[in-house]
VONU-358012 format. One record per residue: x, y, z of N, C-alpha, C, CB in turn; residue number from 1; chain. Coordinates in steps of 0.05 Angstrom, whole numbers. Glycine has a CB too. Layout:
residues N
{n.east: X | n.north: Y | n.up: Z | ca.east: X | ca.north: Y | ca.up: Z | c.east: X | c.north: Y | c.up: Z | cb.east: X | cb.north: Y | cb.up: Z | pos: NUM | unit: A};
...
end
This chain:
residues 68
{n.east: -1084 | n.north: 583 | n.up: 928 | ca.east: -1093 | ca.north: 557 | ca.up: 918 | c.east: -1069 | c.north: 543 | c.up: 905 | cb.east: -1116 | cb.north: 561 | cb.up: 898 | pos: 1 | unit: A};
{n.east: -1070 | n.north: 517 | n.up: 909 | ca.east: -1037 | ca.north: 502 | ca.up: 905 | c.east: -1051 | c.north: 500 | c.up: 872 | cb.east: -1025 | cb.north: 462 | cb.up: 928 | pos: 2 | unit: A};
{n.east: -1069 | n.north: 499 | n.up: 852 | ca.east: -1075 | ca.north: 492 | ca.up: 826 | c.east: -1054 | c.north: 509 | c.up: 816 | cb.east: -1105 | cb.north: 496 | cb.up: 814 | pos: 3 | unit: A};
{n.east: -1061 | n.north: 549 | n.up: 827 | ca.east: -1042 | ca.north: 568 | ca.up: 814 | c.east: -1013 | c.north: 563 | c.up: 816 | cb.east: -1047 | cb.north: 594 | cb.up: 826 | pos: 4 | unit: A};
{n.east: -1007 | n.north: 547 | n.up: 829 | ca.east: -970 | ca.north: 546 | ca.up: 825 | c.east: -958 | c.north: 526 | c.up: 806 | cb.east: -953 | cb.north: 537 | cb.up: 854 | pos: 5 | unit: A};
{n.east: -983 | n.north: 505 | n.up: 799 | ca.east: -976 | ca.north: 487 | ca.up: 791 | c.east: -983 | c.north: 491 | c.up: 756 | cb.east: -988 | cb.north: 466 | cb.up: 807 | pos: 6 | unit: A};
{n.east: -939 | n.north: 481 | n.up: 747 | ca.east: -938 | ca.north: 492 | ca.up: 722 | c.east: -959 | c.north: 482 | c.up: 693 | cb.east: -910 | cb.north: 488 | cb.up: 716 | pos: 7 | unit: A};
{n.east: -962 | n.north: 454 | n.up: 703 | ca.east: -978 | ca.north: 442 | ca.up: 682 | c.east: -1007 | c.north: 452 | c.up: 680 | cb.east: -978 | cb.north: 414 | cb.up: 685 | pos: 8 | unit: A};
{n.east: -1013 | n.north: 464 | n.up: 698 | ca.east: -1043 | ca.north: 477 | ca.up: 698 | c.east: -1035 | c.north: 506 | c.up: 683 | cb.east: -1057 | cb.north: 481 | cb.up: 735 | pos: 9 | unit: A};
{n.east: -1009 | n.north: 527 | n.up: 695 | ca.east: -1018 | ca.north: 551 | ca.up: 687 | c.east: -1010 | c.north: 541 | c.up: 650 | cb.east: -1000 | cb.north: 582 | cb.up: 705 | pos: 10 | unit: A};
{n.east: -989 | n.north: 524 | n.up: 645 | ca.east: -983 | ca.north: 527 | ca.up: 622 | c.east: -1012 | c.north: 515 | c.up: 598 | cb.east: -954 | cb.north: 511 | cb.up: 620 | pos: 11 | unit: A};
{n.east: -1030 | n.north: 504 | n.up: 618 | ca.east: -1051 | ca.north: 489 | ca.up: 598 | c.east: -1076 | c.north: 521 | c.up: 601 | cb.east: -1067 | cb.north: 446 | cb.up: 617 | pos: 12 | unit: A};
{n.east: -1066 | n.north: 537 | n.up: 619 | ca.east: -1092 | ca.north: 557 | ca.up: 621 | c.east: -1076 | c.north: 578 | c.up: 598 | cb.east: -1100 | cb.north: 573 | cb.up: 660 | pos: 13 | unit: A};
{n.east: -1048 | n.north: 579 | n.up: 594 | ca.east: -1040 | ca.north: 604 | ca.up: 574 | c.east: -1051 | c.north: 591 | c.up: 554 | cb.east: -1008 | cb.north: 615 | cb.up: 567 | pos: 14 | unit: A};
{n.east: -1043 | n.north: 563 | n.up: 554 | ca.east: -1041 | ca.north: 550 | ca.up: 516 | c.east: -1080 | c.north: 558 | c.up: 507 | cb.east: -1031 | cb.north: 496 | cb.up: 514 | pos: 15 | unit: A};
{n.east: -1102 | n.north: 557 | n.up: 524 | ca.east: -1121 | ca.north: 550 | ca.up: 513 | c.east: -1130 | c.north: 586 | c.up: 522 | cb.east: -1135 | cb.north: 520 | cb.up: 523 | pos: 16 | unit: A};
{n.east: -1114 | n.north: 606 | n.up: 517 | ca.east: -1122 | ca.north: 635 | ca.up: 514 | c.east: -1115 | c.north: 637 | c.up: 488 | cb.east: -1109 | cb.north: 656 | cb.up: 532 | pos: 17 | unit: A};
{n.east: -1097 | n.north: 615 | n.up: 476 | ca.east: -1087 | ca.north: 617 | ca.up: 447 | c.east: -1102 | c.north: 601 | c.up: 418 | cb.east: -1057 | cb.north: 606 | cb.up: 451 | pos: 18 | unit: A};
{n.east: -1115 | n.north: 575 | n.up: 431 | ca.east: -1128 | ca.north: 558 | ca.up: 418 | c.east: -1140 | c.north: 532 | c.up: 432 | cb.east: -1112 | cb.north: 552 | cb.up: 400 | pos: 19 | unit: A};
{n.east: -1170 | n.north: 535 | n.up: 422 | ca.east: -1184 | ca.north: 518 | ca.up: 436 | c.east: -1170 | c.north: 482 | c.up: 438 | cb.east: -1215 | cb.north: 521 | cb.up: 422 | pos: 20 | unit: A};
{n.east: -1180 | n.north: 470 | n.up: 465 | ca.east: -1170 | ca.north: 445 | ca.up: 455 | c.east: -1193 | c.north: 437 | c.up: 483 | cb.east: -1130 | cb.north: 437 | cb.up: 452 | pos: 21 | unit: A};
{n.east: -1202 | n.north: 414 | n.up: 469 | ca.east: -1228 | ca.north: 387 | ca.up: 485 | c.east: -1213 | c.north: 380 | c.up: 514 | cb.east: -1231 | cb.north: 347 | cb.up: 462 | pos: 22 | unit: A};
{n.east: -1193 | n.north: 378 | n.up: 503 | ca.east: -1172 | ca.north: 351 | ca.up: 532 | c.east: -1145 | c.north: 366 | c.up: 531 | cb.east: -1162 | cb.north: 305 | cb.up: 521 | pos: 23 | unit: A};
{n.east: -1124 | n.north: 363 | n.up: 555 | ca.east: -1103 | ca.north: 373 | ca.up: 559 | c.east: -1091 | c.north: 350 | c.up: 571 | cb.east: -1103 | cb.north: 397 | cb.up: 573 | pos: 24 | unit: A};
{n.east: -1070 | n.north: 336 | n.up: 559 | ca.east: -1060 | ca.north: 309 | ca.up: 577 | c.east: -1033 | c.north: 306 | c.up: 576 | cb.east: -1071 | cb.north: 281 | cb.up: 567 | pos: 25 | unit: A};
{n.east: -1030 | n.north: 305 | n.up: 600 | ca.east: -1001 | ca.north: 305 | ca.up: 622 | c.east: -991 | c.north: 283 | c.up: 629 | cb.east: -1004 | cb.north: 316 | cb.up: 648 | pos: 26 | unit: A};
{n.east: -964 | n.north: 271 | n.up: 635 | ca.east: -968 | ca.north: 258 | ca.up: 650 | c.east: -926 | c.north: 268 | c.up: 661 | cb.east: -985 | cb.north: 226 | cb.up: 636 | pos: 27 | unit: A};
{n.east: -913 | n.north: 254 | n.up: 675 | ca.east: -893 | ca.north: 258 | ca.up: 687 | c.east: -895 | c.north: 274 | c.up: 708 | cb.east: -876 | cb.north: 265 | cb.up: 671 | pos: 28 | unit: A};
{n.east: -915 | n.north: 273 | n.up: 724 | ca.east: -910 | ca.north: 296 | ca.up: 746 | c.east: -916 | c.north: 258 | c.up: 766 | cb.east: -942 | cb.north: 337 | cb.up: 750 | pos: 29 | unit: A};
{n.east: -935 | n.north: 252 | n.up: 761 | ca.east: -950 | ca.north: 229 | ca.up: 783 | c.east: -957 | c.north: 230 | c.up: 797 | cb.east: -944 | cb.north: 213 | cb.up: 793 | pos: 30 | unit: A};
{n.east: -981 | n.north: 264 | n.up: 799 | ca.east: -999 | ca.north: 268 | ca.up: 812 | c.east: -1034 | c.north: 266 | c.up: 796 | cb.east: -990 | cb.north: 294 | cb.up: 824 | pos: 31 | unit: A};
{n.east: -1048 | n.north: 242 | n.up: 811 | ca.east: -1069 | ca.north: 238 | ca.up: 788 | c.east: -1086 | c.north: 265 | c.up: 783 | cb.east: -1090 | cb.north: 212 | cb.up: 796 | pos: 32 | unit: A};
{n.east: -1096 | n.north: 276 | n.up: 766 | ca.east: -1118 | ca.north: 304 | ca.up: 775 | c.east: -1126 | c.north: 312 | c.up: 745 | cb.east: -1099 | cb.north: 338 | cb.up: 795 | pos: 33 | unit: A};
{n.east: -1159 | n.north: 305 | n.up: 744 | ca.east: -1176 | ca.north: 316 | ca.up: 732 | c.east: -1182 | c.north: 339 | c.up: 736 | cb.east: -1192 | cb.north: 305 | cb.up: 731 | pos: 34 | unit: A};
{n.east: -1188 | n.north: 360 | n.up: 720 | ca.east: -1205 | ca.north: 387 | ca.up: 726 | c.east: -1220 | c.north: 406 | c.up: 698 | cb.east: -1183 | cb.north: 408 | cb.up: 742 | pos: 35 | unit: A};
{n.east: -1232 | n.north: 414 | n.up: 701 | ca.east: -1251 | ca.north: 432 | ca.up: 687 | c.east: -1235 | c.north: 452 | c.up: 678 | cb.east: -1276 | cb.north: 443 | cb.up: 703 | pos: 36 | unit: A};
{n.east: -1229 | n.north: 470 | n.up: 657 | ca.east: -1211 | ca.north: 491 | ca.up: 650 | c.east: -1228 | c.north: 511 | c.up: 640 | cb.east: -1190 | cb.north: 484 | cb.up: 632 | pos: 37 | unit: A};
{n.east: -1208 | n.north: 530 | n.up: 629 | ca.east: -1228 | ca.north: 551 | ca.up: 605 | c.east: -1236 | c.north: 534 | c.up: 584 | cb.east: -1212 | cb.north: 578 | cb.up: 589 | pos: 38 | unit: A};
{n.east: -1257 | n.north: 541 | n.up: 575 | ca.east: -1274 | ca.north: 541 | ca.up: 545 | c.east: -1284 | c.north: 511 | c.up: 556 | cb.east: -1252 | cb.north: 542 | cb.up: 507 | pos: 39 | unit: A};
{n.east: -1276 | n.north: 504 | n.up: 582 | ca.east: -1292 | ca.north: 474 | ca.up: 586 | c.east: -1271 | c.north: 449 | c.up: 567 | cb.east: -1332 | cb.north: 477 | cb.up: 567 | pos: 40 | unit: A};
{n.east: -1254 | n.north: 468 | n.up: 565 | ca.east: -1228 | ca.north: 443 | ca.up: 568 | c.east: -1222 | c.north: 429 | c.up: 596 | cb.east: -1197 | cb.north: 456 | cb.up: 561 | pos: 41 | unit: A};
{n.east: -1214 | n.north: 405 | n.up: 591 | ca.east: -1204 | ca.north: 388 | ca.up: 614 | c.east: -1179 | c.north: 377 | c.up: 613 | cb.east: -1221 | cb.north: 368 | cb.up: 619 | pos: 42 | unit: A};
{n.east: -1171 | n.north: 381 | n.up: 632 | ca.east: -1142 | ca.north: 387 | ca.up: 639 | c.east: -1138 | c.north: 355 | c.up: 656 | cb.east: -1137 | cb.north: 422 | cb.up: 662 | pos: 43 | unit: A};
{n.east: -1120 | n.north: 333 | n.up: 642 | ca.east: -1112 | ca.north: 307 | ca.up: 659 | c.east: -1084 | c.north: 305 | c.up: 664 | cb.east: -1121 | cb.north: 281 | cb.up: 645 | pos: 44 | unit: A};
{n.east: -1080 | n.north: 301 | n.up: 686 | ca.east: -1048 | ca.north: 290 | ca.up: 691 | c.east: -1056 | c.north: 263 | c.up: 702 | cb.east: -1025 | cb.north: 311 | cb.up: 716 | pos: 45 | unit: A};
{n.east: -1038 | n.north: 244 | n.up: 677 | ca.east: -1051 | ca.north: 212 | ca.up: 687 | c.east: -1033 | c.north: 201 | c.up: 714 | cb.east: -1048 | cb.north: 184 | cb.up: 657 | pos: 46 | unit: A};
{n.east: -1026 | n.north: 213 | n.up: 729 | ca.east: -1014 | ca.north: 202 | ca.up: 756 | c.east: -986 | c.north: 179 | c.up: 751 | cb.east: -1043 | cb.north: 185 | cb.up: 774 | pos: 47 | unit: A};
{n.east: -992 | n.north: 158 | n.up: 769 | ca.east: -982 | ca.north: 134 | ca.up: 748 | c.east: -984 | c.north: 103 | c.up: 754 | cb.east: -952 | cb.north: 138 | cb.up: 743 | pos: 48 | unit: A};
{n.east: -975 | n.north: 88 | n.up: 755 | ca.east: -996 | ca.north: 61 | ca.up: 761 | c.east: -971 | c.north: 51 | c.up: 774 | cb.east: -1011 | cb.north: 39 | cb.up: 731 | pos: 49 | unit: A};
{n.east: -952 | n.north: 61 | n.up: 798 | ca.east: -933 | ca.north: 53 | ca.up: 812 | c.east: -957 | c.north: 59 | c.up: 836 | cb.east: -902 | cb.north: 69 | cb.up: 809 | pos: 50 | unit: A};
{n.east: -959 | n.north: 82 | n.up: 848 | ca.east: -966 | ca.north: 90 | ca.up: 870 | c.east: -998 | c.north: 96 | c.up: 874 | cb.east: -950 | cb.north: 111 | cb.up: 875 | pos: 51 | unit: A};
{n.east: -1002 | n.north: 103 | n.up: 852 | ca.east: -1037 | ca.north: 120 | ca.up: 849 | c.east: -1050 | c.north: 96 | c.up: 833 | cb.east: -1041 | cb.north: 158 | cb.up: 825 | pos: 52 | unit: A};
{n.east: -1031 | n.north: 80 | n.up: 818 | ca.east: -1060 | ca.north: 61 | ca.up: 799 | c.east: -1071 | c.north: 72 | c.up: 773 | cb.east: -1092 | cb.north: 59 | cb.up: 818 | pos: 53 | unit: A};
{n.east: -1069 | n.north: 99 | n.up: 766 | ca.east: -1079 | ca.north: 120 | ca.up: 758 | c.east: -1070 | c.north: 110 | c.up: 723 | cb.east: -1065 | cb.north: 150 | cb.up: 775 | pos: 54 | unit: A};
{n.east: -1092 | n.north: 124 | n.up: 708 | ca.east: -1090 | ca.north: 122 | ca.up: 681 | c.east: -1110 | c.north: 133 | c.up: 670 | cb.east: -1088 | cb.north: 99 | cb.up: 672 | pos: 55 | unit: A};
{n.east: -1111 | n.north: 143 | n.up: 645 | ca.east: -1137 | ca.north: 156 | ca.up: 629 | c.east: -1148 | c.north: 133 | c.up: 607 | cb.east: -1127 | cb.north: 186 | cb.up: 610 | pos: 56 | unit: A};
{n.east: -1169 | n.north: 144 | n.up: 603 | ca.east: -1184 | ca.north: 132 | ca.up: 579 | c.east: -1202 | c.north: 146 | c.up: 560 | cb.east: -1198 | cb.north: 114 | cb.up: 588 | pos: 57 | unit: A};
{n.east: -1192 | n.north: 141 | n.up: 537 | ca.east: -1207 | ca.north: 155 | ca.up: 515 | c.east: -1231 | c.north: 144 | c.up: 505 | cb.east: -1191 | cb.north: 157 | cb.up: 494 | pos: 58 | unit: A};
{n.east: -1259 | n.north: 153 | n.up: 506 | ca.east: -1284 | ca.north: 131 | ca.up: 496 | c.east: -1283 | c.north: 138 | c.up: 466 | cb.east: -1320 | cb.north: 138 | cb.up: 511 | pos: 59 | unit: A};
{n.east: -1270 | n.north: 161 | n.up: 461 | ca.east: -1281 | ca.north: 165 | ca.up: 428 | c.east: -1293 | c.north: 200 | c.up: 429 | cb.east: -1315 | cb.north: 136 | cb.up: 418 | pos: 60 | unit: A};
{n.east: -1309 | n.north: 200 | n.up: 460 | ca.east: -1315 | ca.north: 220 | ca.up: 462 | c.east: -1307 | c.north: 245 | c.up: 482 | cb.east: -1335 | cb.north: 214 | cb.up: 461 | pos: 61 | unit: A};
{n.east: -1299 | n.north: 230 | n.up: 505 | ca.east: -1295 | ca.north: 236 | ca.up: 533 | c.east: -1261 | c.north: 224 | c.up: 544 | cb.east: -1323 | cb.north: 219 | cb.up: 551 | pos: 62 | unit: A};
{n.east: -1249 | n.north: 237 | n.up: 550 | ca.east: -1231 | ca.north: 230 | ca.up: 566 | c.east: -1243 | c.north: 220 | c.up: 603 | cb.east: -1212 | cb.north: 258 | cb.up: 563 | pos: 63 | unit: A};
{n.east: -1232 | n.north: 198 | n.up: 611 | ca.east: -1229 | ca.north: 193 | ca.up: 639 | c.east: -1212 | c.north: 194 | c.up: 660 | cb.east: -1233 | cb.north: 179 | cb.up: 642 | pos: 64 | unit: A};
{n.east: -1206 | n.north: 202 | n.up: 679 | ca.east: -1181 | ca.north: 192 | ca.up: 700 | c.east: -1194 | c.north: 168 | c.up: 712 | cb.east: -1169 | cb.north: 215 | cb.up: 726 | pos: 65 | unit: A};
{n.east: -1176 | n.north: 150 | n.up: 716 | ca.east: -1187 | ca.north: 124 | ca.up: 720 | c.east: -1164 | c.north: 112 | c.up: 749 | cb.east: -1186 | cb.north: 104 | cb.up: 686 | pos: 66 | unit: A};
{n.east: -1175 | n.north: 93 | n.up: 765 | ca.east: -1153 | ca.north: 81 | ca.up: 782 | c.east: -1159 | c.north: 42 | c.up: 775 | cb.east: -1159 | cb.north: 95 | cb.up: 821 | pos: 67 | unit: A};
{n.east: -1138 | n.north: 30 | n.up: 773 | ca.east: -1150 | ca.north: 5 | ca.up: 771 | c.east: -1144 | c.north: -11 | c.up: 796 | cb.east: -1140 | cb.north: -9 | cb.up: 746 | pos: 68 | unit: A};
end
């Protein structure tokens, strides 16, 4: 599975064996990708608004990946 090679995923799956966290947010790679993690953390790399459009949004409660 290409998720397992990719560093910003394994480094967001060690960090949250160490301490819980809601959201995990990335950005400098400029691949857009939401996903579900351990403890039901969510893991965002906001892409970037050259090629993908891509950006997040915070409601207060919820993080989004968003394209405009």
């Amino acid at each position: 599975k290409a998720d397992e090679e990719e560093y910003q995923l394994i480094f967001a799956n060690e960090t949250l064996k160490q301490t819980h966290y809601d959201f995990i947010l990335f950005g400098h790679r400029h691949i857009p990708l939401s996903k579900k993690l351990a403890s039901n953390a969510l893991f965002v790399n906001l892409g970037d608004w050259i090629l993908h459009y891509s950006y997040a949004e915070f409601d207060g409660n919820d993080v989004s990946l968003k394209k405009y």
